[in-house]
N, C-alpha and C positions, 0 to 999 in steps of 0.2 A: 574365775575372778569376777567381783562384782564390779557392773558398771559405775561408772563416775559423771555427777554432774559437769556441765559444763563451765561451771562456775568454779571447778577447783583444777580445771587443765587451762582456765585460758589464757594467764599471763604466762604460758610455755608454750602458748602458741604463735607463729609468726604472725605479722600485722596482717598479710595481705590473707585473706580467709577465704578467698574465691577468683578467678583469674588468673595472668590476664585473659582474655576473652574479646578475638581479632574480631572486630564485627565490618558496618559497610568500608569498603574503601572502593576510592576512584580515584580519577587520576588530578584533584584537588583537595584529597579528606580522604585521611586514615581516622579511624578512633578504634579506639581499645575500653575492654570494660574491667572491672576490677570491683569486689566488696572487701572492704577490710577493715578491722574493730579499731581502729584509732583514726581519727578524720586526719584530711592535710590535705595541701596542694601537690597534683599529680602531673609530672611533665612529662609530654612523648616525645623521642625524637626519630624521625625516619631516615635511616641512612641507605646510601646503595651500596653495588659492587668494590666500589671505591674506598668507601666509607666516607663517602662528604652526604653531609647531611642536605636531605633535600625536600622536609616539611618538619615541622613541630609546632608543638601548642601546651597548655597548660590547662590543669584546671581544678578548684577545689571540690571537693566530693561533700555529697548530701548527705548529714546527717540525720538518718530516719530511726536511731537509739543511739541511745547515751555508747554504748560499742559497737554500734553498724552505721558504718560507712560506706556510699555507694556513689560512683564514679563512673563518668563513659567518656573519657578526655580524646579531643579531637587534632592530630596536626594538620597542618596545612602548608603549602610552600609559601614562600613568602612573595608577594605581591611584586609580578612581572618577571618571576622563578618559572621555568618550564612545568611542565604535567609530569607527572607520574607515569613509566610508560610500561607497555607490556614486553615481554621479552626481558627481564630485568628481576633479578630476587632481591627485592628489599629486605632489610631486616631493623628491629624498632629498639629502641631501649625505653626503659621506665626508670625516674628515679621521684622521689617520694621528700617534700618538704612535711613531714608531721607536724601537728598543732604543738606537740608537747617538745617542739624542739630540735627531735631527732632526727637528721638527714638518712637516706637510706638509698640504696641501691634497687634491681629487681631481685639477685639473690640473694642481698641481707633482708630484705621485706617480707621474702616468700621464706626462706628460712632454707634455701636450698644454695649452697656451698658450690654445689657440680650443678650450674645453670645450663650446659649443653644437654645434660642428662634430663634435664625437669623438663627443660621450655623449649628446647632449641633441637634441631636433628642435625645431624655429621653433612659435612664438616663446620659445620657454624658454631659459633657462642651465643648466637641471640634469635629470639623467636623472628621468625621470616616470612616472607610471602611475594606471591606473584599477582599482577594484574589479568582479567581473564584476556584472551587474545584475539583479533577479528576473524581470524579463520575458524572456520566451525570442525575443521579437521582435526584441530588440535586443543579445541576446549573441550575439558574434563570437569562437570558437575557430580559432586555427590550428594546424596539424599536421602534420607528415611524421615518414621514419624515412631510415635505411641516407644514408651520406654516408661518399665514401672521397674523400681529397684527389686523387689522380693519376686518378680516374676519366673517361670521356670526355664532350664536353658541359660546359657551366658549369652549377657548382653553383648552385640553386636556393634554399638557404637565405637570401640577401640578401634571399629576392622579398619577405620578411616585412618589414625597415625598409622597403621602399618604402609598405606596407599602415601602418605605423607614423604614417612621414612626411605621408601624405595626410591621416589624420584625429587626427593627434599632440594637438588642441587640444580635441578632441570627448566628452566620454565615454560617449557613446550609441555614436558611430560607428566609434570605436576599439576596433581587437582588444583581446580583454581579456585572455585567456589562450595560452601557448602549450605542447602537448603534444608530446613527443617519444618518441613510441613504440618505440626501439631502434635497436641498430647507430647509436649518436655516434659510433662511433670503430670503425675495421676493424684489429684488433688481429694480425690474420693475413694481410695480404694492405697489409703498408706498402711503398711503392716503395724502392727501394734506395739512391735518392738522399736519401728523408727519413729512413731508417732510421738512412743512415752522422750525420746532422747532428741527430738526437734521442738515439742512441748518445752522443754527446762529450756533448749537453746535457743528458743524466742526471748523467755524473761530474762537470760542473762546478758543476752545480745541488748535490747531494745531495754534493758535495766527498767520497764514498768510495762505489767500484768493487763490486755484488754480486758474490757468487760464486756461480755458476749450479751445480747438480747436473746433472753433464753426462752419467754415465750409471746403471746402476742399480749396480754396483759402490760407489759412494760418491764417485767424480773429481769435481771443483769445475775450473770455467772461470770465469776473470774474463770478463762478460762482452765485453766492448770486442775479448776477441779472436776472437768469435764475431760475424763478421763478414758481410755480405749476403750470400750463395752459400755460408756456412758452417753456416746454421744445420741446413739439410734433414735431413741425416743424424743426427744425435742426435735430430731434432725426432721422424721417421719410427720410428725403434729406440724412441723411448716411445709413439709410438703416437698422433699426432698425425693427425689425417685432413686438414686443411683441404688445398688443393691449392695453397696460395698460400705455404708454409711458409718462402720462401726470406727472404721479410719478418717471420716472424713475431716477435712484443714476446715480451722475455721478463723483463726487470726491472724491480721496482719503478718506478724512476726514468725509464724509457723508457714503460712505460704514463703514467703522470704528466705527460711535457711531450709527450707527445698530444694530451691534452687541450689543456693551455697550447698546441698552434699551431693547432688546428680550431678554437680560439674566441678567437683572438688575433694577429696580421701582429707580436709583440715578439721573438719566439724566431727567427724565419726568416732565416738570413743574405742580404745582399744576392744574391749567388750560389749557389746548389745543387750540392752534388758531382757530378760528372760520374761517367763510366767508368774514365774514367785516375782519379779519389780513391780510386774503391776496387779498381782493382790495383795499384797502390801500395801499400795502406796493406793488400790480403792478401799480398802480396809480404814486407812483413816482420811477417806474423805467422804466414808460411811457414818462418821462416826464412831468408829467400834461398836453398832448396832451387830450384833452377831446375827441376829434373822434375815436382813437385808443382805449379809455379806453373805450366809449361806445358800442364799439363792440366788447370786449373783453367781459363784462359785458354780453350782450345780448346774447353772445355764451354760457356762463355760467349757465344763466337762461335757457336757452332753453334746454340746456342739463339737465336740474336739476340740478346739481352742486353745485348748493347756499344752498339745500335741504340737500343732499349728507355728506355735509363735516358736518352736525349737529348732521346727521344718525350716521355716523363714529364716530364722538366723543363719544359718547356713547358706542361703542363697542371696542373705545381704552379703554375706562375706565373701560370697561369690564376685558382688557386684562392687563392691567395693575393691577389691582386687584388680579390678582393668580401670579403674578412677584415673591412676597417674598416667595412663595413655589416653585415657578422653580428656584428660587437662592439655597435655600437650598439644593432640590436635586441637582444640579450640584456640591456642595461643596462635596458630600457623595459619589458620586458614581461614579467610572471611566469610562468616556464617550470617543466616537471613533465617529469621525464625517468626511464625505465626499460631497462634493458638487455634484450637480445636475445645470443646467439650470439657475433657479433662484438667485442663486450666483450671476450671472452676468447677464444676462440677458435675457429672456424667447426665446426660438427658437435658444440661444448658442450653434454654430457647427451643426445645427437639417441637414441644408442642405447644397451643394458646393454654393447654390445664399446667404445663411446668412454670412459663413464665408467672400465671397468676398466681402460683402459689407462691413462688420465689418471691417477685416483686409484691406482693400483698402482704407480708410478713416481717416484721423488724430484721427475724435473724438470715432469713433469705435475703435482703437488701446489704447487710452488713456483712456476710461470706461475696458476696457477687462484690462487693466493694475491696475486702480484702483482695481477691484474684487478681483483679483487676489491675489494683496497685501494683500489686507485687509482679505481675505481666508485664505492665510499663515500664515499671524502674529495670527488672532484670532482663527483657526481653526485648522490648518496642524504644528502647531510649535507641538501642546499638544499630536499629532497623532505620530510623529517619533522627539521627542527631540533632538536623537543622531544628527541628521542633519543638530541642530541648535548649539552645540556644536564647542569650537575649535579644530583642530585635534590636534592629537598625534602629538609630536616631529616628524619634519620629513613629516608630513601626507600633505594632499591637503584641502584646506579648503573646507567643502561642501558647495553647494548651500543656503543651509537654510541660515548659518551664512555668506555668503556673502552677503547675502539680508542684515539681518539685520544690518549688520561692513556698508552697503551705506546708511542705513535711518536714523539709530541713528544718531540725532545733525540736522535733518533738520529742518529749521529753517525759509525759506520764498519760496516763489511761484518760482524766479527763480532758486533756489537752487533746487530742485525737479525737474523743468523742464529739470537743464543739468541733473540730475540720472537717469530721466528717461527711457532712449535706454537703458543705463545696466539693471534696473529692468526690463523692458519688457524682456529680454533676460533671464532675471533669471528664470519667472516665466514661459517661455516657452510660449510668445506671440510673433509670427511671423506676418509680411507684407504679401499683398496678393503676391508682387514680389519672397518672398520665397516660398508660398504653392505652386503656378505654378509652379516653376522647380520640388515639388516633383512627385513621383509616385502616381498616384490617387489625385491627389492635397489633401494631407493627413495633416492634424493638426500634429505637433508631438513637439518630445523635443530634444534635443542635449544634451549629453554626460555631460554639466556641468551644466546643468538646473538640478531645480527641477520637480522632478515626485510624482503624488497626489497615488498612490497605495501603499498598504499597509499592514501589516498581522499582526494579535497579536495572540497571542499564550497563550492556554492556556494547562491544564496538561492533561484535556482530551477533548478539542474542539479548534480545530485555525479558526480566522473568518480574510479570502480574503476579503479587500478592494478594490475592481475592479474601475478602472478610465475609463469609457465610452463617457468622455464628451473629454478629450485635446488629442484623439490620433485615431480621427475619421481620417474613407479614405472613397474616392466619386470616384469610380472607375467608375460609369455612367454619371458623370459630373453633372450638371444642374439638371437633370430628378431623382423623387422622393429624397428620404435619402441618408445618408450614411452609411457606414456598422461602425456599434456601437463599435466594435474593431477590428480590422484586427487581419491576424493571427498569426500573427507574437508578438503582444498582450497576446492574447488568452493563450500562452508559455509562455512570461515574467510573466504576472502577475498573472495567476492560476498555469502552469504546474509546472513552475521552482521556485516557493514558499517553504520553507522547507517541509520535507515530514510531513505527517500528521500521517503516521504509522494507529494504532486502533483509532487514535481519530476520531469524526466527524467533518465535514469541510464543512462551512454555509459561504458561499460566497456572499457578496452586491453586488447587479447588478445595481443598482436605479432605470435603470428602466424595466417593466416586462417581463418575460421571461416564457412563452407569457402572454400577457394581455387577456383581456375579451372579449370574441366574437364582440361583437358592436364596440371595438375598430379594432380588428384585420380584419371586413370586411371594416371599415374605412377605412384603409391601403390598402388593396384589391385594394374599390370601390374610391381612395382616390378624383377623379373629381365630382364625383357625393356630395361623404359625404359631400366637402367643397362646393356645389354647394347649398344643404340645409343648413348648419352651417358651419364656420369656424371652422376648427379643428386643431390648432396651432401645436399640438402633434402626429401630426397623423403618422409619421413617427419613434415614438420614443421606439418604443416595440420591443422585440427579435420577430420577426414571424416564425411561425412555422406555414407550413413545408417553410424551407430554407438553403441554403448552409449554413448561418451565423448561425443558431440552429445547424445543425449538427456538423459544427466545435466546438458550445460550450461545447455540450455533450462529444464529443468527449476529447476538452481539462479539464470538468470536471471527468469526469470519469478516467482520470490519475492521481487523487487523492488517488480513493478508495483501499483499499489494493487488493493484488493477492491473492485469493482461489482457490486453484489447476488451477492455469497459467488462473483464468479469474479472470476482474478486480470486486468485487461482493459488495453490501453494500448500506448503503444511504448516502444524503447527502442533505444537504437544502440552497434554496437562498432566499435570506432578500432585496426585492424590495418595491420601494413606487411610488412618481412621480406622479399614478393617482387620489389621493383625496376620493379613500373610500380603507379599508379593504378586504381580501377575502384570500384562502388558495388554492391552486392545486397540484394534486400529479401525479408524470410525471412516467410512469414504463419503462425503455428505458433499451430494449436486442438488443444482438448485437455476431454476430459471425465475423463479423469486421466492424470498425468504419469507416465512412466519413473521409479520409486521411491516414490511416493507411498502411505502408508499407507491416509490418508482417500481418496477422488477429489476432487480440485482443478480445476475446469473454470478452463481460460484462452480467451482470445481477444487475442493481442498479433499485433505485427508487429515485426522484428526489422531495423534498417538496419546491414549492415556497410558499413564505410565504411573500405575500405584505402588509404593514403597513403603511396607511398614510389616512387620514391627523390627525395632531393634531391639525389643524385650516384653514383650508379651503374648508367647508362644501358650497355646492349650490346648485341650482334645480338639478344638471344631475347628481348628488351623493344623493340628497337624492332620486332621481328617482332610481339608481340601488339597495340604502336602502328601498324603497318600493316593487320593481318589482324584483329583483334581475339580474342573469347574463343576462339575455336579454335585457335588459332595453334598451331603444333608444326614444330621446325625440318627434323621427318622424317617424308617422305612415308607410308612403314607405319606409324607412329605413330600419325596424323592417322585409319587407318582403326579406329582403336582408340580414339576421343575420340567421346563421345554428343553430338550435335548436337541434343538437342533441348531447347528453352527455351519454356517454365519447366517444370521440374521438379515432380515432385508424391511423398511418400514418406507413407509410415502406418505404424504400429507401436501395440504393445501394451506395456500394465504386468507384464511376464514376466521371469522370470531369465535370466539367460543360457545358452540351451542348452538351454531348454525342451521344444524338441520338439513346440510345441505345433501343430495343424495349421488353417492361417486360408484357406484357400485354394488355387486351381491354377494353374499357368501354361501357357499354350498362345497358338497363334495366332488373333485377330481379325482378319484382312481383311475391309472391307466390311462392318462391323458383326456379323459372325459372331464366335465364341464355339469352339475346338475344342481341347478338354483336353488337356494332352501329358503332367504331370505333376503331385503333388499337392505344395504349399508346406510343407512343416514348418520351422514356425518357430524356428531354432537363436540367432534375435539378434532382440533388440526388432522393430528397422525393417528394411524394402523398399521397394524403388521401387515406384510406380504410374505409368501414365501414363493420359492421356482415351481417350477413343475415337478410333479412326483409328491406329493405330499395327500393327505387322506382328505382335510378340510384346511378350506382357505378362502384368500378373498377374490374376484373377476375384478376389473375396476373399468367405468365406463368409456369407453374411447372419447367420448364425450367431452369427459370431465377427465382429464389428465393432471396428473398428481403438480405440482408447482415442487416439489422438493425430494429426492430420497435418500434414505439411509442404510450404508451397506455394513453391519458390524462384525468382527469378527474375533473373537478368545483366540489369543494369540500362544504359542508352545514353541519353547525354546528346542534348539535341534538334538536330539537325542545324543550329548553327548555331559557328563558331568566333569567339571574341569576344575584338577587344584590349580589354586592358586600360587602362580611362583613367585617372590619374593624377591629374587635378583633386582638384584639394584640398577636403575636406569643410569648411562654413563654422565657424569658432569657437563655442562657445557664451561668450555673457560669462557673468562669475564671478556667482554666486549666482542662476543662470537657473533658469525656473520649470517646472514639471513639463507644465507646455503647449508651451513652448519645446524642452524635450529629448525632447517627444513630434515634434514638429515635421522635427527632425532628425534625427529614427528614418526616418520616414517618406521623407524627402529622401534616406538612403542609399540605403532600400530602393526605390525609383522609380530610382534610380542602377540601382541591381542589376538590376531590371527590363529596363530598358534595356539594360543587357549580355549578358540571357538571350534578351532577343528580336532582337537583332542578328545578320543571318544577311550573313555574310561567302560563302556560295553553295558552299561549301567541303566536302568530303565530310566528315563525323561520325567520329570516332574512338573506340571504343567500351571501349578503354582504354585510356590513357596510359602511353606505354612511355618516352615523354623525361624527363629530370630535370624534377622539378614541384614545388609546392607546395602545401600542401592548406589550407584554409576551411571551417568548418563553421558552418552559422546556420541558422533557423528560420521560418517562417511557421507561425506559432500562436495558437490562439486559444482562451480560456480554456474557453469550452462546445462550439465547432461542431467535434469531432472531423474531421469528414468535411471541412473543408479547410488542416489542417493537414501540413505540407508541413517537409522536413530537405532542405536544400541542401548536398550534398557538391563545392565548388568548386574546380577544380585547375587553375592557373596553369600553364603551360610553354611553351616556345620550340621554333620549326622549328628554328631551328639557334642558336648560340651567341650570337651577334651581331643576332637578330632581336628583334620585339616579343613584350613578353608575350600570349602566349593565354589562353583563359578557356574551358574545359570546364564545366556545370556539371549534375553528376548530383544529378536531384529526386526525393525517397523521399518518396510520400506514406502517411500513421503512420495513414491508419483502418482499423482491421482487416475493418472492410464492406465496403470498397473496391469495387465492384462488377468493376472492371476488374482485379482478382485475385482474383479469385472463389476459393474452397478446390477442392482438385481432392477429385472424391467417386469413390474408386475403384470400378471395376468390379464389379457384382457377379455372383457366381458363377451360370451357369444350374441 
């Protein structure tokens, strides 16, 4: 059956086209997000056990097309009403004043009859949620990143409602939060069957057509006639790198109902375009030039492509198939999302040649502008509400609600084009004529722009939202990367974050800090790696050892509290970006830090905790799920990756370029000692390794190191664990702090149980299949020494099989005896 525009299903579609969608809540502000093609005012109310209501609010949603309407309404208690407290399942109602009259419900809105079934999990009628808890024993964080619809493998984002579903009734047992560390959306890399049916459902949604700047000349393309196989060539001439470009989003309106179909089954026609919708439909934007369209054709075939988009159908239909369980959990659980790369476009800011070609460019400026927008409105309103709020009497208006006071009411192509210069300025998208006057030719924001970084706070853990992508600097120009955050960075958005006091404090990087050997001698070797493969990312990881690692540690570890004037404790970071799973525990002493005026002794231990993908599994992931940390798809490569685990690095409080001399390096066989050359130290840090090794470094008793780093590739314990399912028991309403101690206890004996379950199975030492991630605690107020971070990843052998259960154990005392610090070498 052929597919149908969306202009002839939509008045049989329900109003609400996206949501609801549970975003911050605390314990003075819930908001809920919601797009839906007929505007109106939106009320929430929050009710409890009880059902007396105990916050609500209202609010009219922004219209950003004549049929898209976009809303993030926020309740609140009412003034001198108690907080919102944990131990407690709230649950919310929606009911909808439309423009055109019509009053509605949440299940006359959504078009769903059996609202338990859609939004809400047993025994409830209304979508629900809990506050997270002070105890770290019984807070349950979930997480992953990167999710692209046609990818291969079933997408793993559902595996959350099932986590939902099991302990829906519990608020000990129930996930509390959910974190989304980047890539929601592959803005570069959309198949060409979702391309052609998000294409039509921009202009029918947004009812008028952008006009793309198609080259640097000043030429305008509506878009619609820029069609899958059409885009490459303009996309390339402004200087686009991603390698996927033939997909790539480029308006408004098409980044927009992206989002509306990854977190929605409303927009998807029953049918997917095929091969034949789109030679057809380039055939007459050819012309009917039969020459042009026969080699348009012949490039198609040759490529496969006509194969390709039949393959994809199939694995939209795939993805589209666990939609109505990723809607549900999003309605349940309050999620926290930040972009990465993929937002906008693959190789976004990676280096100073992408930015200038992007920001140098009309259509470069105006895709970064599109993202941008559509990031905001579907993503960053739900993150920091207050933002998008009017001010107070008297106040300035923020950035957020300036954006939306210029979209609401836009209503055709040229209206949007004059808003345009102010949006780009809102969202913090410069001309290349402004990054050259900066320092480093640096990305940045301006004082009245919006900034993506963020913290939520909870009673016993605050989770840093770190922005790595909009505030890069190229202090080397041209030549490799950029430094991921400058330091000045580093300060804003970790140091000078509210204190965290005893809580612990799990900071998004997106992307890893450090990554996996194969990648990090990528970066090393980076002429050669890309001389065998393209390696699009090769630049995109914290390396270690580097000035840019030492400044991080250094500005993490001004988190941890003071114990007798040193800074002592753990703390964990939540990165994804590279498409499989894996866990590292970083042990970093310090009798003063890289930068540090005064000496600041620490003693922490640092657990990365990478999570991703929930949908974009391929050979070289499931190559590191076969092979694990060494993995590399080429054989000369492989002799170019350091095999040895854990790692040990030292370094000094020195400028860069010092010169300063710490030591020699030569060979030790056999506990010998034979100088070959002397160390001048041009960068803080070097590796060290223990004794036994062929070459390595002495270092001068002299000059004793100011800092070291003990790393170690972490492997879950040989055992593969389904996932059971069993429902966690209900607690009754007004249950007592012995009871909801009770059923802490009862998950965590569950857990147990699944950690000691040895299915006889060989260990995977990191997960290359689509997965899901889990993060929780064993912790104990005083006994450091057996406190214990479970980074838990769920994924499947194959599509169709049961869940598995990987789980990497980071244990947080920095004595640890069993990671001892490595104490390097000393010089004879």
């Amino acid at each position: 059956m052929a597919w149908q525009s969306l202009a002839n299903r939509l008045s049989a579609l329900p109003r609400v086209l996206a949501g609801p969608v549970l975003r911050k809540v605390a314990p003075r502000s819930v908001s809920v997000w919601l797009a839906m093609r007929v505007g109106g005012d939106v009320t929430l109310t929050v009710v409890d056990a009880l059902d007396a209501t105990v916050a609500s609010g209202h609010r009219h949603s922004v219209a950003v097309g004549t049929q898209l309407h976009i809303v993030c309404v926020t309740a609140v208690p009412d003034a001198g009403a108690p907080d919102l407290v944990e131990g407690v399942i709230y649950r919310y109602k929606l009911s909808f004043a439309f423009d055109d009259q019509q009053a509605m419900d949440l299940p006359t809105a959504t078009g769903t009859t059996t609202l338990p079934a859609a939004f809400a999990y047993v025994p409830f009628g209304l979508p629900s949620f809990c506050l997270p808890p002070a105890s770290l024993d019984d807070l349950r964080l979930l997480c992953g990143s990167c999710r692209i619809p046609h990818g291969n493998g079933r997408d793993a984002f559902g595996v959350g409602d099932k986590l939902l579903a099991q302990a829906a009734s519990n608020p000990v047992a129930r996930p509390h939060q959910l974190l989304l560390t980047g890539d929601q959306i592959y803005a570069d890399d959309v198949s060409a069957s979702q391309l052609l049916v998000l294409s039509d459902a921009a202009h029918v949604l947004l009812g008028w057509k952008e006009l793309i700047p198609y080259d640097d000349a000043g030429s305008k393309a509506d878009v619609d006639k820029l069609l899958p196989f059409l885009r490459r060539d303009p996309l390339e001439a402004a200087g686009f790198t991603s390698e996927d470009l033939d997909g790539q989003l480029l308006s408004l309106g098409e980044y927009l109902c992206m989002y509306l179909m990854v977190w929605s089954d409303v927009l998807w026609p029953a049918d997917m375009p095929l091969f034949s919708d789109v030679a057809n439909a380039t055939r007459t934007v050819l012309g009917g030039d039969a020459i042009a369209f026969s080699h348009w054709f012949g490039k198609r075939v040759k490529k496969g492509q006509h194969f390709g988009m039949d393959r994809e159908a199939k694995k939209l239909a795939l993805f589209r198939q666990d939609l109505p369980d990723v809607r549900r959990m999003l309605a349940n659980i309050p999620s926290y999302m930040i972009f990465d790369d993929h937002e906008v476009t693959d190789d976004w800011n990676m280096t100073r040649d992408t930015c200038k070609s992007l920001y140098g460019r009309p259509l470069g400026l105006r895709v970064a502008q599109n993202a941008l927008v559509a990031y905001t409105l579907c993503q960053h309103w739900g993150n920091v509400p207050e933002v998008f709020e009017d001010p107070a009497a008297g106040g300035t208006r923020p950035p957020g609600k300036a954006l939306l006071d210029l979209l609401d009411g836009t209503t055709d192509a040229a209206v949007y084009e004059t808003k345009s210069p102010a949006l780009r300025k809102l969202v913090a998208v410069h001309d290349e004529a402004s990054l050259a006057t900066r320092p480093a030719n640096a990305v940045f924001h301006e004082p009245d722009e919006l900034v993506y970084n963020f913290t939520v706070e909870g009673p016993g853990h605050q989770v840093i939202f770190t922005d790595s992508r909009s505030w890069r600097a190229f202090p080397t120009g041209r030549v490799g990367g950029g430094v991921l955050m400058p330091a000045d960075q580093l300060v804003q958005q970790i140091v000078n974050t509210p204190p965290a006091g005893e809580r612990i404090v799990i900071v998004v990087m997106t992307t890893n800090a450090p990554a996996v050997e194969p990648i990090r001698s990528a970066a090393r070797h980076d002429g050669v790696a890309n001389f065998f493969e393209h390696f699009p990312d090769v630049y995109e990881a914290w390396e270690l050892p580097s000035i840019h690692f030492d400044r991080l540690m250094a500005s993490l570890t001004e988190k941890l509290p003071l114990v007798g004037g040193k800074r002592t404790g753990a703390l964990a970071m939540i990165s994804g970006d590279v498409h499989f799973s894996f866990a590292t525990r970083l042990l970093y002493k310090a009798s003063t830090r890289l930068g540090d005026v005064q000496p600041q002794p620490v003693k922490a231990v640092i657990a990365q905790l990478v999570a991703s993908s929930f949908r974009k599994e391929t050979d070289s992931t499931l190559g590191f799920h076969r092979d694990g940390y060494a993995y590399t798809p080429n054989p000369i490569a492989w002799l170019m990756i350091p095999k040895t685990t854990p790692q040990g690095y030292v370094g000094w409080n020195v400028a860069q370029g010092s010169q300063k001399v710490v030591g020699q390096r030569g060979l030790h066989p056999a506990g010998t000692f034979v100088p070959l050359f002397t160390i001048e130290l041009d960068q803080p840090t070097l590796p060290t390794e223990p004794d036994g090794f062929f070459l390595g470094n002495a270092i001068d008793p002299q000059t004793p190191p100011d800092y070291t780093y003990r790393l170690d590739y972490l492997t879950p314990p040989e055992v593969s664990v389904p996932v059971d399912v069993t429902p966690i028991p209900t607690l009754p309403a007004g249950s007592t702090p012995d009871q909801r101690k009770m059923a802490a206890e009862a998950l965590r004996l569950a857990a147990m149980k699944y950690r000691m379950y040895n299915a006889g199975g060989a260990v995977n030492k990191v997960i290359g299949t689509n997965n899901f991630c889990e993060i929780t605690f064993d912790w104990h107020p005083t006994n450091v020494s057996i406190r214990r971070l479970h980074h838990t990843v769920r994924w499947r052998k194959d599509k169709d099989g049961e869940l598995q259960l990987s789980d990497y154990v980071v244990g947080l005392d920095p004595d640890d005896p069993a990671f001892a610090e490595f104490v390097p070498r000393a010089m004879p």
